[in-house]
C-alpha positions as CSV (number, residue, x, y, z in Angstrom):
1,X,-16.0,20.6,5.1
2,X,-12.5,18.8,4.7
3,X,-12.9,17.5,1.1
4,X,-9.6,16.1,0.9
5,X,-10.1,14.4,4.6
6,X,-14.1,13.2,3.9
7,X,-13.6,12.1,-0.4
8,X,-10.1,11.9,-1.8
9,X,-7.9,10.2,0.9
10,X,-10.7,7.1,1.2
11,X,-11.4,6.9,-2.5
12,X,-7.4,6.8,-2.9
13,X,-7.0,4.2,-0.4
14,X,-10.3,1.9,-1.9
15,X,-8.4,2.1,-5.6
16,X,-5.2,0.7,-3.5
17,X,-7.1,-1.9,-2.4
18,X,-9.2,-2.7,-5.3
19,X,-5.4,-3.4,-7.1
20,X,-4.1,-5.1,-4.5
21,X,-7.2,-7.3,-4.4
22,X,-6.8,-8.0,-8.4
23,X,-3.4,-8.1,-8.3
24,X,-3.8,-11.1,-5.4
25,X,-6.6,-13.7,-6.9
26,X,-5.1,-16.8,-5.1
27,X,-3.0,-18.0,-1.8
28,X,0.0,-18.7,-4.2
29,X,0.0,-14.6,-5.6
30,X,2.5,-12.2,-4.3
31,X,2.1,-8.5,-5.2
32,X,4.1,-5.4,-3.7
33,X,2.5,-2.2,-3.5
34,X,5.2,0.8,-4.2
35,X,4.5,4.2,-2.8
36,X,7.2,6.1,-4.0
37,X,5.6,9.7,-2.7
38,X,7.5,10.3,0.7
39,X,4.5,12.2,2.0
40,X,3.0,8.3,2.7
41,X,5.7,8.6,5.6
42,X,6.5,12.0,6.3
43,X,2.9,13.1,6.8
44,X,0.1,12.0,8.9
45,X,-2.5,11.9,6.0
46,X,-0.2,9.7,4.4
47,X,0.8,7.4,7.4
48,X,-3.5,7.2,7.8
49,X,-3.3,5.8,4.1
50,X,-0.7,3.2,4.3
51,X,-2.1,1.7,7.7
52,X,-5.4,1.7,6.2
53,X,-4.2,-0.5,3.6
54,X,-3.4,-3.1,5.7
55,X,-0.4,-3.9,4.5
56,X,1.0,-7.4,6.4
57,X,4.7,-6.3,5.7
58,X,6.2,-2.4,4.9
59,X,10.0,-2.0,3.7
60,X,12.0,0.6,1.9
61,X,14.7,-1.6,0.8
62,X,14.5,-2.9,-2.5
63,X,16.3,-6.3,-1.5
64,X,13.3,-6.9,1.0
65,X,11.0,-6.6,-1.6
66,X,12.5,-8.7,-4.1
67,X,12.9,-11.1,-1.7
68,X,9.4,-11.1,-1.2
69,X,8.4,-11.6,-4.7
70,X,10.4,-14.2,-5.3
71,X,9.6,-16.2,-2.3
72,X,12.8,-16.0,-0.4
73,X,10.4,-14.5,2.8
């Protein structure tokens, strides 16, 4: 049994989006998740994660991002 696989990596990615859904209450809230682990894109557990978020936009520049939040996308 792959406890990591089967309990951890869909309990991490249900408290992601549990945040992200309190973070977000209305049309007009922005929010940016930061993973700042590079296994979320240098391993395939981690890739599984962030496309199971379903994130509508991904970035690793900090000017996307603050664009973003301040409504400048």
């Amino acid at each position: 049994r792959d406890d990591f696989a089967e309990e951890r990596m869909p309990r991490m990615v249900l408290t992601l989006r549990q945040w992200a859904g309190r973070a977000v209450r209305t049309r007009a809230d922005r929010a940016a998740i930061v993973l700042c682990d590079p296994r979320a894109v240098s391993t395939r557990y981690g890739r599984d994660a962030v496309a199971a978020l379903g994130l509508a936009q991904r970035s690793a520049r900090v000017a996307d991002i603050e664009a973003f939040l301040e409504g400048r996308v």
